[in-house]
C-alpha positions in Angstrom: -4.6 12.6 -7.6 -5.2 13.2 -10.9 -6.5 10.3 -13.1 -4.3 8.1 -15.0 -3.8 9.1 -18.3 -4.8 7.3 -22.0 -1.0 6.2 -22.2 -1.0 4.9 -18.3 -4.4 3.0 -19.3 -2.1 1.7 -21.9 0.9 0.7 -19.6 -1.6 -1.1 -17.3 -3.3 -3.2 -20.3 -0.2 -4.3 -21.7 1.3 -5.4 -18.0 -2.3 -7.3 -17.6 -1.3 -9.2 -20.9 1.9 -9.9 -20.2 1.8 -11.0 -16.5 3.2 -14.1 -15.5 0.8 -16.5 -13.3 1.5 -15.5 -9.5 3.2 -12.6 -10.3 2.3 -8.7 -9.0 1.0 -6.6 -11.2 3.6 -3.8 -10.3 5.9 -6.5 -11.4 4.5 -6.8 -14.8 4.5 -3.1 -14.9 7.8 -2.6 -14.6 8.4 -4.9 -16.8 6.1 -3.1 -19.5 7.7 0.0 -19.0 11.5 -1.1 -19.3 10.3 -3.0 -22.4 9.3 0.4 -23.7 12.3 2.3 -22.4 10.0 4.4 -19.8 11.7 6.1 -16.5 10.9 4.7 -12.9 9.1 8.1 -12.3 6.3 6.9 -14.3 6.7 3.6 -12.4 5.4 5.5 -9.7 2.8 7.7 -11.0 0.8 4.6 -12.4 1.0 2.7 -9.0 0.1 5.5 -7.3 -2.8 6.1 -9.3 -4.3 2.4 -9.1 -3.6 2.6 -4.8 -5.3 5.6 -4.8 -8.2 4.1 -6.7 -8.7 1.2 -4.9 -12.0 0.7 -3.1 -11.6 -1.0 0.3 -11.0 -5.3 -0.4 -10.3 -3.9 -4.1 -7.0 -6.2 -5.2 -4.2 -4.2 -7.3 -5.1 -6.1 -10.2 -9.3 -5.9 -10.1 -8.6 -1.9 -9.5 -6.3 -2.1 -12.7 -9.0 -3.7 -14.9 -11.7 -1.6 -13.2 -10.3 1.5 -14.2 -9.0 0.1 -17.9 -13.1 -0.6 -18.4 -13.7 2.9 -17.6 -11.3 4.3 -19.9 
């Protein structure tokens, strides 16, 4: 899989900011991108790029940041 893009980077920062205590990051990014007025399709691509980044024990979340700091 390709890497995730400057604007998915982007998606992911803001649905670090604006996630809600306890709550999944893929929830926040949905939320980020409906806020935005983004298509499910890119929904997927960004998930799919953070699962498929993940190093083994890596949480959803850690992998997000992780790959934010490595711009």
């Amino acid at each position: 899989m390709a890497p995730l893009s400057p604007d998915d980077l982007s998606l992911l920062k803001d649905a670090l900011d604006i996630k809600l205590r306890k709550e999944d990051l893929e929830h926040a990014l949905g939320r980020a991108l409906r806020n935005r007025g983004l298509e499910y399709d890119r929904y997927i691509t960004i998930t799919s790029g953070v699962r498929a980044a993940r190093h083994k024990d890596e949480s959803t979340e850690a992998c997000a940041r992780r790959l934010i700091s490595e711009g």
